[in-house]
N, C-alpha and C positions, 0 to 999 in steps of 0.2 A: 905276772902273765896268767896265773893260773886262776886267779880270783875275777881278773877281768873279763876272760874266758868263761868261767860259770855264770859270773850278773850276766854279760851278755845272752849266752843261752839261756839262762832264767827269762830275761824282758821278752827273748823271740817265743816262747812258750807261754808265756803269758799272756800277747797277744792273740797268738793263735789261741788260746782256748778263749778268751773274749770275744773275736772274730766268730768260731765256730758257737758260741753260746748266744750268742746273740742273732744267727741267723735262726737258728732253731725257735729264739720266742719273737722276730720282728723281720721280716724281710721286706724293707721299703724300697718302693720303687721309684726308677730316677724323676716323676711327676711330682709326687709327694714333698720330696727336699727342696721342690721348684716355690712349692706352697707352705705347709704347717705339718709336717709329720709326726702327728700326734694322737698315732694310734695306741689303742687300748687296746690290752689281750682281751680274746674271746673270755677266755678263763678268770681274767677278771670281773669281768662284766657280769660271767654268771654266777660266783662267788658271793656279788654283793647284792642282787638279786634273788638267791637263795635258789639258785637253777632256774631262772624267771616264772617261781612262785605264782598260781594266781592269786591266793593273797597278796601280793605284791602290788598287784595292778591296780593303779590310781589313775584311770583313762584309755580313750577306746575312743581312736580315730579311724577314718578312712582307711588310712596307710598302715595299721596294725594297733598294738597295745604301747601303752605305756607303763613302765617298772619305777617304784621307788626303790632306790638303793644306795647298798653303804659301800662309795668306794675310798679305800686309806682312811676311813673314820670319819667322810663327809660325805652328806647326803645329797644323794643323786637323783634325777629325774631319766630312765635309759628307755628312750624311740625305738621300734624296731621299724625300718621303712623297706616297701620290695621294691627292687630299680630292675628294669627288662632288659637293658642291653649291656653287652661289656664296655663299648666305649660310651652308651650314658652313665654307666655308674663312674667312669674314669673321669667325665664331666663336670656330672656333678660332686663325688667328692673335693675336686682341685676346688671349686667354688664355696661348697660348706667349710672346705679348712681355709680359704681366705678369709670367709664369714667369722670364720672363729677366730680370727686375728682383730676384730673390731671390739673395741671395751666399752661402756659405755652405762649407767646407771640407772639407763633405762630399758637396757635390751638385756633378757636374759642369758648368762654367760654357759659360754659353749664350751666341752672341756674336751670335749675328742669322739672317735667314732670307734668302731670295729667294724667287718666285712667278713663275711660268713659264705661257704659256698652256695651256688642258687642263686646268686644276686641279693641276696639280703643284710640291709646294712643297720647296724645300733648305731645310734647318737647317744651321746650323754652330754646333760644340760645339768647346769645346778639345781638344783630344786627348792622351789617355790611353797613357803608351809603355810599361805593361804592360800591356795590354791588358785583356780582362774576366775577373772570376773564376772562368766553368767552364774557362776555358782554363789555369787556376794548378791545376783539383780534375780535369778528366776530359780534357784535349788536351794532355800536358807532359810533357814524361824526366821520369823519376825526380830529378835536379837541380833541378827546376825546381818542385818539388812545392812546396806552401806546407807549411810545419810546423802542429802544434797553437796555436803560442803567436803566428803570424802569423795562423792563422784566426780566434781569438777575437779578433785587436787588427779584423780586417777587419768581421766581426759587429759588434764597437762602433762603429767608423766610421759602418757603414749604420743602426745605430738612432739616431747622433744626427742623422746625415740625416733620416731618417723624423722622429722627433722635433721637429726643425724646420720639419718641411711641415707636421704637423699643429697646431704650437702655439708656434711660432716667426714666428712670419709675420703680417700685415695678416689675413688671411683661410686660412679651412682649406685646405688643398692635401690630394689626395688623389693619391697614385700612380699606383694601379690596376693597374702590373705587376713587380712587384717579384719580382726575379728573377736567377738567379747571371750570365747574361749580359747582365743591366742594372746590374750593379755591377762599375766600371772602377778599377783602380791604375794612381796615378801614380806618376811616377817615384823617391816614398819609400816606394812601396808601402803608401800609405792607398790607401782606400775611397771612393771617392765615387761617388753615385746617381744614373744615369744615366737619359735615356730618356725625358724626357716625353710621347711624343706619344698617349699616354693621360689625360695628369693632368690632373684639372679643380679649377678655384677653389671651394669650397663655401660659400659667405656664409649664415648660421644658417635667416634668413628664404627662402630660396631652396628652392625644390623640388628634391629628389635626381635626379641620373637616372637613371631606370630599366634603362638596356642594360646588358644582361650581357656586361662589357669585360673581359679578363684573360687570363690562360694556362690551360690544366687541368694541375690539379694542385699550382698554388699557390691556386687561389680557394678564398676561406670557402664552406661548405654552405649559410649562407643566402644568400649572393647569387647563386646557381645557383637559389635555389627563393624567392625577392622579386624577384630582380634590382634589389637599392638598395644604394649600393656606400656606406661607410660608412671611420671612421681605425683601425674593431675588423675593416676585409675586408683593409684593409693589414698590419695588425699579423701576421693569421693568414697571408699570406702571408710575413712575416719571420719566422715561427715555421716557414712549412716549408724557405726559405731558410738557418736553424741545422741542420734535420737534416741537407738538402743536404751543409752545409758538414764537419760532424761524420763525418757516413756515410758522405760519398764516394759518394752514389748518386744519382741523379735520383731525382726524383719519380715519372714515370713511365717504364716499361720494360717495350718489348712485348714479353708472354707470360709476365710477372712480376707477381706484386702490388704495388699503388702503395707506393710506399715509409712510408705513415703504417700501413696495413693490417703492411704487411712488420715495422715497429719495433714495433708491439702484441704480436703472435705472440713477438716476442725478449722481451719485457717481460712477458707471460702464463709466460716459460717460466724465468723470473729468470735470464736470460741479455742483459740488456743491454748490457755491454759485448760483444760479440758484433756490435753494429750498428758499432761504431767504424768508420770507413775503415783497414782492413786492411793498410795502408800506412803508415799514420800508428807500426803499432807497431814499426815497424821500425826507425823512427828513435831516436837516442839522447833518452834524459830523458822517455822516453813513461813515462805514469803510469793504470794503469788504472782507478784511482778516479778 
């Protein structure tokens, strides 16, 4: 009796101190278990970022910095994004952590968030050790230049990506930014689709939303003039993501015409191959057809 009486007391203490130990480093909320509860400590996050280092910073978006880091002895890509409201940050986390339940060989994989007072949230992404593809088409020597027969395999990559959001899945995923600096190579020099902190779940019964979200100059013309974003407003920005990639041009360039306007004028004038990236013919086994 007396032995059974201590294991017992032993396991009820040992729980409690697990219970209380673990509110202290994770207090998840009843949303979270609904979805992916797969938060990361602050303290880890800045551990492996070396206190988010600006030598660290490998990128500089809209929505803040990007960190390279080392979390558990793998490398990390860590987003800081600022979200305005409590129930949009409640939102959209339940949504990145079902994102982050999607696997897939061509979308970059998502290992978890943190949440910081202020509304400010980290993502951590695997990390991508060549980095993204306008840095392969418009930031590279000449060595470092992607070929023709590298950019179409890159192109295929990202539509089977897209492909899979759209119809690969539980539920529609939509993008929303697709784009040559949201598409990362790894280190065999695939493709994969980076970047969600646009993309939302679209279940059929469900009302679109309205905000006109995206870049200019990859968005479709109707959702600049409905604002309902749609898997035909993704598509058309992978269709100007190909000329990108072909042309060697941005989409937009100030005091130049947008690069769709730019390709028509070449193509009114049967001078299409004329739009190729001008570099590309330089290279051996270029084929003009």
């Amino acid at each position: 009796v007396f032995f059974v009486g201590g294991f017992c007391a032993l396991v009820v203490f040992f729980i409690l101190f697990r219970n209380r130990r673990g509110e202290k480093q994770e207090n998840f909320e009843d949303w979270e278990l609904e979805y992916w509860p797969h938060r990361i400590s602050y303290r880890e996050i800045c551990d492996a970022t070396s206190g988010f280092s600006e030598e660290k910073v490998i990128g500089i978006g809209t929505s803040g910095k990007v960190y390279k880091g080392l979390l558990k002895g793998v490398e990390v890509a860590v987003k800081s994004i600022n979200h305005e409201t409590r129930h949009g940050m409640r939102e959209f986390l339940a949504e990145i952590s079902s994102l982050g339940r999607m696997k897939h060989r061509n979308l970059v994989g998502f290992r978890g968030w943190s949440k910081r007072k202020g509304g400010k949230l980290i993502l951590v992404y695997d990390y991508m050790v060549n980095e993204s593809l306008d840095k392969r088409i418009f930031e590279c020597e000449e060595t470092m230049l992607l070929s023709w027969e590298e950019r179409i395999r890159v192109l295929q990559n990202v539509a089977d990506g897209i492909l899979y959001l759209h119809e690969g899945w539980d539920v529609e995923v939509l993008h929303r930014d697709i784009k040559a600096c949201n598409v990362l190579l790894d280190k065999d020099m695939n493709a994969r689709l980076g970047d969600f902190g646009l993309a939302r779940l679209h279940h059929q019964e469900n009302v679109a939303d309205t905000r006109v979200i995206g870049t200019l100059g990859y968005m479709a013309p109707e959702l600049v003039r409905i604002g309902r974003p749609s898997t035909a407003c993704d598509v058309y920005s992978f269709g100007v993501l190909v000329l990108e990639v072909v042309c060697g041009r941005r989409p937009i360039i100030a005091d130049q015409p947008p690069l769709i306007d730019w390709l028509f004028s070449h193509m009114e004038n049967g001078e299409l191959s004329c739009a190729i990236d001008e570099r590309l013919k330089g290279q051996s086994g270029y084929n003009a057809e």
